[in-house]
C-alpha positions in Angstrom: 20.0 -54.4 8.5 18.4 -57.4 10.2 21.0 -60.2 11.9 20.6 -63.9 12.0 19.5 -63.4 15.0 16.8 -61.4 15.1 15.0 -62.0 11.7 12.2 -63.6 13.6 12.0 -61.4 16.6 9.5 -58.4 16.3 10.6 -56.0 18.6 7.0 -55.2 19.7 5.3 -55.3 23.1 1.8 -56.2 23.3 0.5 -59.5 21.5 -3.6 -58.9 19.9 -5.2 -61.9 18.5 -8.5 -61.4 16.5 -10.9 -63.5 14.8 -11.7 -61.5 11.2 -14.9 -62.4 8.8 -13.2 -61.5 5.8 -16.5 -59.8 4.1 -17.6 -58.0 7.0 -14.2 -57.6 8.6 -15.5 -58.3 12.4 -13.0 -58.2 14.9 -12.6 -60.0 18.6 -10.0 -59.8 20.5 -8.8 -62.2 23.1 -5.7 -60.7 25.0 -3.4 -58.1 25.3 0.0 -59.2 27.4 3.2 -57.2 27.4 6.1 -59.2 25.8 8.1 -59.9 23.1 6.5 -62.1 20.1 7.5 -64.4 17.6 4.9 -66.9 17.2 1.1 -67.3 17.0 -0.9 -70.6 16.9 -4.8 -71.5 17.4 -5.6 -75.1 18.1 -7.5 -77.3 15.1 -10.5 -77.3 17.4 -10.2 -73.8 18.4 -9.7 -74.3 21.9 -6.5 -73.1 22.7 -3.8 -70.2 21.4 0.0 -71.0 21.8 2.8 -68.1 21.4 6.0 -68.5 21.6 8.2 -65.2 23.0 11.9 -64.0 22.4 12.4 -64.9 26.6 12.2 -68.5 25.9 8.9 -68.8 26.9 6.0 -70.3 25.5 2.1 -69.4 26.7 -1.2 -71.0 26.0 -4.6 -69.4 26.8 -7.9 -71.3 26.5 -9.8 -69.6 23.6 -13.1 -70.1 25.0 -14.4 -68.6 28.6 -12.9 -71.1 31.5 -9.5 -72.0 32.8 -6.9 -74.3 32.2 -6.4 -77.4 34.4 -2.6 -77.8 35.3 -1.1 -80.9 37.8 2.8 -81.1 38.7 4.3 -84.1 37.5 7.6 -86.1 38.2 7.9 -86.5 34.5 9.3 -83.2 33.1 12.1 -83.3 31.6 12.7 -79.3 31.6 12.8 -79.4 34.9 15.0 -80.4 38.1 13.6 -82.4 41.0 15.5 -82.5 44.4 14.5 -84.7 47.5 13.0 -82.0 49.1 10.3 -81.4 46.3 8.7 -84.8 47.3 8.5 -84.1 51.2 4.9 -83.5 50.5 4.5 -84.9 47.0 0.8 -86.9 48.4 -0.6 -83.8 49.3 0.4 -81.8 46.1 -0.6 -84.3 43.9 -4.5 -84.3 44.6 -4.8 -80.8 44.6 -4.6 -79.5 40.6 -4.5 -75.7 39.6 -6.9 -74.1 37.7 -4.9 -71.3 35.3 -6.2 -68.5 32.9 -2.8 -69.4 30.8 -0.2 -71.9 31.3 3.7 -71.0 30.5 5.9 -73.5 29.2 9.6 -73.3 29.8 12.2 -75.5 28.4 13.9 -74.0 25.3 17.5 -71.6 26.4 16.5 -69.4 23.2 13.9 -67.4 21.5 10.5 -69.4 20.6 10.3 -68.7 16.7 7.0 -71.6 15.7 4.8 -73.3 17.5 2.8 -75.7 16.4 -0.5 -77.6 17.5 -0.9 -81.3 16.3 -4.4 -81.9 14.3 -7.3 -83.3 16.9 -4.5 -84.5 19.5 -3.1 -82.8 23.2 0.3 -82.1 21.7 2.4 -78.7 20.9 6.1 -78.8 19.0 8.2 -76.0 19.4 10.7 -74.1 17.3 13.8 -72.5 19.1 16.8 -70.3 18.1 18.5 -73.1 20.7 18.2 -75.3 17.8 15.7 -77.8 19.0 12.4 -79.1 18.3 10.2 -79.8 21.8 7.0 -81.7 21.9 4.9 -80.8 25.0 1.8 -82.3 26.6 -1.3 -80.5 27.0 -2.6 -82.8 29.2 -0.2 -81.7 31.9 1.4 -78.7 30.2 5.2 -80.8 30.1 7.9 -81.3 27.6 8.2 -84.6 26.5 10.5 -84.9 24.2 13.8 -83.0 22.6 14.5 -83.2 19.4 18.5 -82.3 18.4 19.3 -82.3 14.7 19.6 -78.9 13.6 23.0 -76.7 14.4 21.7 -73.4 14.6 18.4 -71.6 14.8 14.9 -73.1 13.9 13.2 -71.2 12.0 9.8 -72.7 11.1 8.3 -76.1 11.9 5.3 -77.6 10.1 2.7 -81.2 11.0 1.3 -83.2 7.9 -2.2 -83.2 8.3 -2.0 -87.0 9.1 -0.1 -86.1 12.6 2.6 -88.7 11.3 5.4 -86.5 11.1 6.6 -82.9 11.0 9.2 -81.1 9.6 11.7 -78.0 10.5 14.1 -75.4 8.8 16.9 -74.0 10.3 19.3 -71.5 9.5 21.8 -74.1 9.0 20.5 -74.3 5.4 18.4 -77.9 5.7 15.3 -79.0 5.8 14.5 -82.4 8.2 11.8 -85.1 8.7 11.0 -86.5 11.9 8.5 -88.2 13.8 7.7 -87.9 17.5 8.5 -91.5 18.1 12.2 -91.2 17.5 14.4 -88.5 18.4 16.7 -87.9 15.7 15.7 -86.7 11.5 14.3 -89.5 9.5 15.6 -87.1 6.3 17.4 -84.0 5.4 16.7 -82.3 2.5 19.8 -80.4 1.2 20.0 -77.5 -1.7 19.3 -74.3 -0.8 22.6 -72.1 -0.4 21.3 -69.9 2.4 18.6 -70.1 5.2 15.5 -71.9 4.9 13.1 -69.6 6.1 9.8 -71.2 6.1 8.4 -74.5 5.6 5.0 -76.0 4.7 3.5 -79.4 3.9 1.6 -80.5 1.0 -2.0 -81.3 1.9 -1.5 -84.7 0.8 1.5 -85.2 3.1 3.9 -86.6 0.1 6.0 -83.2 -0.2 6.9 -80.4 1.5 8.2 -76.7 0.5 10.9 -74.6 1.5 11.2 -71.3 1.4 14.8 -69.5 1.7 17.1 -66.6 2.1 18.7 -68.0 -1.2 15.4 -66.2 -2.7 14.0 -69.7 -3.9 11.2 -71.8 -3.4 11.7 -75.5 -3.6 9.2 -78.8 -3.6 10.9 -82.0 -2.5 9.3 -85.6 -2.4 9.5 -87.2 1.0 10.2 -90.8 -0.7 13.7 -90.0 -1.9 14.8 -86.6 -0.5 15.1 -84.9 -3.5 14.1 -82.0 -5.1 11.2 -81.9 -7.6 10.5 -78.3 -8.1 12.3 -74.9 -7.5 10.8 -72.4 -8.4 12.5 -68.6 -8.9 12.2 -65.0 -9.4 11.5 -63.7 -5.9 13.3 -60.7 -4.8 14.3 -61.0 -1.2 14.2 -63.3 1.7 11.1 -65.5 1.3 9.3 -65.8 4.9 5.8 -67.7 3.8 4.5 -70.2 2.3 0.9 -71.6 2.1 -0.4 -74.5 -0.1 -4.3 -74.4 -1.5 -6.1 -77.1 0.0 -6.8 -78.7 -3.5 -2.8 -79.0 -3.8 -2.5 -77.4 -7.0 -1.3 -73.8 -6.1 1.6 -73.0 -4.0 1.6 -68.8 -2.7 5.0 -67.5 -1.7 5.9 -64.3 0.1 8.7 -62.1 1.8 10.6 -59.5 1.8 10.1 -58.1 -2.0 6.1 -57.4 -0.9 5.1 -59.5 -4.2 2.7 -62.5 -4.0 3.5 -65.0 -6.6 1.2 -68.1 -7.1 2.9 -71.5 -8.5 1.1 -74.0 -10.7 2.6 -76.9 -8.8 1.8 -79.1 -12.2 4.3 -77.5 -14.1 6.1 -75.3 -11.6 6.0 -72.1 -13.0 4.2 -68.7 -12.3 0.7 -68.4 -12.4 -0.2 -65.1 -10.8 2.0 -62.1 -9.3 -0.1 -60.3 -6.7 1.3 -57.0 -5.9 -0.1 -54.5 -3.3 1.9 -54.7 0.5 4.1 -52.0 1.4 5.9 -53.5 3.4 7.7 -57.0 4.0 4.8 -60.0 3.6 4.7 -62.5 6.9 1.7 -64.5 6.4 -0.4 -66.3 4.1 -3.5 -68.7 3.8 -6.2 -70.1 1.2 -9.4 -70.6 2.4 -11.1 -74.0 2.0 -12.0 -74.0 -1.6 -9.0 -72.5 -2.4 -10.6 -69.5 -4.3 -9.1 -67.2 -2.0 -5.8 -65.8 -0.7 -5.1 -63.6 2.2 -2.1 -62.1 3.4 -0.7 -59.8 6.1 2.5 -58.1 7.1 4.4 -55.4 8.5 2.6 -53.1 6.8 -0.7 -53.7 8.8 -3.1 -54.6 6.5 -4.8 -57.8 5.7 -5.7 -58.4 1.9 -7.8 -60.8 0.3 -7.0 -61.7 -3.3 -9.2 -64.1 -5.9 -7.1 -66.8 -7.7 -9.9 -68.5 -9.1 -8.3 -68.9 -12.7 -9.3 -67.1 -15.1 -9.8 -64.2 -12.8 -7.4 -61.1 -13.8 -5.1 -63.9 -14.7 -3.1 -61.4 -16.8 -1.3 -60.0 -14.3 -3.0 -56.6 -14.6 -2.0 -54.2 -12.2 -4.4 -51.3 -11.4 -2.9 -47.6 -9.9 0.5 -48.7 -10.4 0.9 -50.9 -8.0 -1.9 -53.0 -6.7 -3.1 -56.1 -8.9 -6.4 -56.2 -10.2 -7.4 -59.4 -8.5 -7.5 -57.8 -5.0 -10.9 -57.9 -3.7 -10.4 -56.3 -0.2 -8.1 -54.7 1.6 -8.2 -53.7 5.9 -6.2 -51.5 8.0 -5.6 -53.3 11.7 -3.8 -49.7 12.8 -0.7 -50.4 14.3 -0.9 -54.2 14.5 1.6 -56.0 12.4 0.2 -59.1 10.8 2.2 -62.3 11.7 0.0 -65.6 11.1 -3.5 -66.0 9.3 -5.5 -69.1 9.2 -9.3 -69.9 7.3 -11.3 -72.0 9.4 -13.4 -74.3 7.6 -16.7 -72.2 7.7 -14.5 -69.0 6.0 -13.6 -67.4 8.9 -10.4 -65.5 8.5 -7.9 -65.9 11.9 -5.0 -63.0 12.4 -2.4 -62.8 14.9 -0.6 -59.4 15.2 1.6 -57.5 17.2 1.8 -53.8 18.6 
């Protein structure tokens, strides 16, 4: 049985990122390194990948061919400076490094999210320390700590504006914050275990939760409160993913069932069953016609929720639903994060 502590640790040791064309199911990968994961994140423009490791540690590789430009600074507050680290601080200084990856080291816990902002040089962190960290990828330092949660951070999420970002923690609350101050602009209270995952609405006015407590809940940034919750999940809920269009909400966790929620009138509007195994990632593509999803069970589906499609729930060979248009084995690599880019192309990050 899975601790506190460890929910969001795989106990794996190599890290594969691949870029997947859902139709024809091509496959790239970037990097093998030995370590333990618990995060994967790709840059809006697609320049950089950022994972964040049960050792504390945080890495960040260039996507494209090329190296990353690093330059000590006087300005990081994750590290200690003595006099004797400025005998020859001239010399140092016009002389910047050139790095195939860049490792980021602040946080005294495991690195469960990070996080890239939209179009701007900046990363947030997640840690089981209980903090929030922005970072600089101008000169790869941490700028700021955030301190408002008690115990582990589980998930953190940026509205698509950049103007703030949320976390969940396994102290039970949601929060709002924006980089420019360092405590929660708002907590949002109600879940009676974990919150597991968190996501914002495209439009930036909500945000969901997804918990331990086996709910799902919408709240309105405004007032705080709770507009929506939405039940009859199984287990531990550990994704979340909103349709670009706003009107769907797809849940996932540990009872392998896909359920899609009409965010008009907050109830059920399609039940996707097929995983085997306990479901870690989810994402619509741009015209939110379709869903994929990936998990433990190391396979990537991709489902229609066009409505009207199968919208009866039917469920073919006993278990699999009839709206699943393609399923694909990655061997032994555990599915952890899945991203459409905006020309369709399906992004997987997975362990082994």
């Amino acid at each position: 049985m899975k601790t506190n502590s460890d929910k969001r640790k795989f106990h794996v040791f190599m890290i594969i990122v691949k870029l997947a064309i859902i139709f024809n199911f091509t496959v790239t990968i970037f990097f093998v390194i030995i370590c333990r994961l618990c995060s994967v994140d790709i840059s809006s423009d697609q320049g950089m990948i950022s994972a964040g490791f049960e050792d504390s540690s945080i890495k960040i590789w260039r996507v494209s061919p090329g190296s990353l430009q690093t330059k000590e600074t006087d300005t990081d507050p994750s590290k200690l400076f003595l006099a004797a680290d400025y005998w020859n601080v001239e010399s140092e200084e016009s002389s910047p490094k050139y790095e195939e990856s860049v490792t980021l080291k602040a946080h005294n816990g495991a690195v469960y999210k990070t996080c890239f902002f939209n179009q701007l040089p900046y990363l947030l962190s997640g840690s089981e320390d209980g903090s929030v960290r922005l970072w600089d990828l101008d000169s790869f330092t941490n700028k700021v700590c955030y301190n408002g949660h008690n115990y582990p951070v589980w998930d953190i999420d940026i509205s698509n504006s950049n103007d703030y970002f949320t976390s969940c923690s396994q102290d039970r609350t949601a929060k709002l914050w924006t980089t420019d101050r360092i405590y929660p602009l708002r907590s949002f209270v109600g879940h009676t275990a974990d919150i597991d995952c968190v996501k914002f609405h495209p439009n930036s006015n909500y945000i969901a939760t997804g918990s331990s407590d086996r709910t799902v809940r919408l709240w309105s940034l405004q007032d705080g409160k709770s507009v929506r919750l939405m039940q009859g999940h199984r287990g531990t809920i550990l994704a979340l993913a909103f349709s670009l269009n706003g009107q769907y909400l797809a849940s996932a966790g540990d009872d392998r069932r896909i359920r899609v929620w009409d965010l008009n009138t907050g109830t059920l509007f399609k039940e996707l069953r097929g995983h085997t195994e306990t479901v870690h990632a989810l994402s619509f593509n741009k015209d939110s016609t379709l869903l994929a999803s990936g998990g433990i069970d190391c396979c990537i589906k991709a489902w229609d929720v066009r409505k009207g499609v199968n919208n009866n729930n039917t469920v073919v060979d006993g278990h699999t639903s009839a709206e699943m248009i393609g399923s694909y084995q990655t061997k032994s690599a555990t599915v952890i994060w899945l991203n459409y880019t905006k020309h369709n192309v399906l992004q997987a990050a997975g362990t082994v």
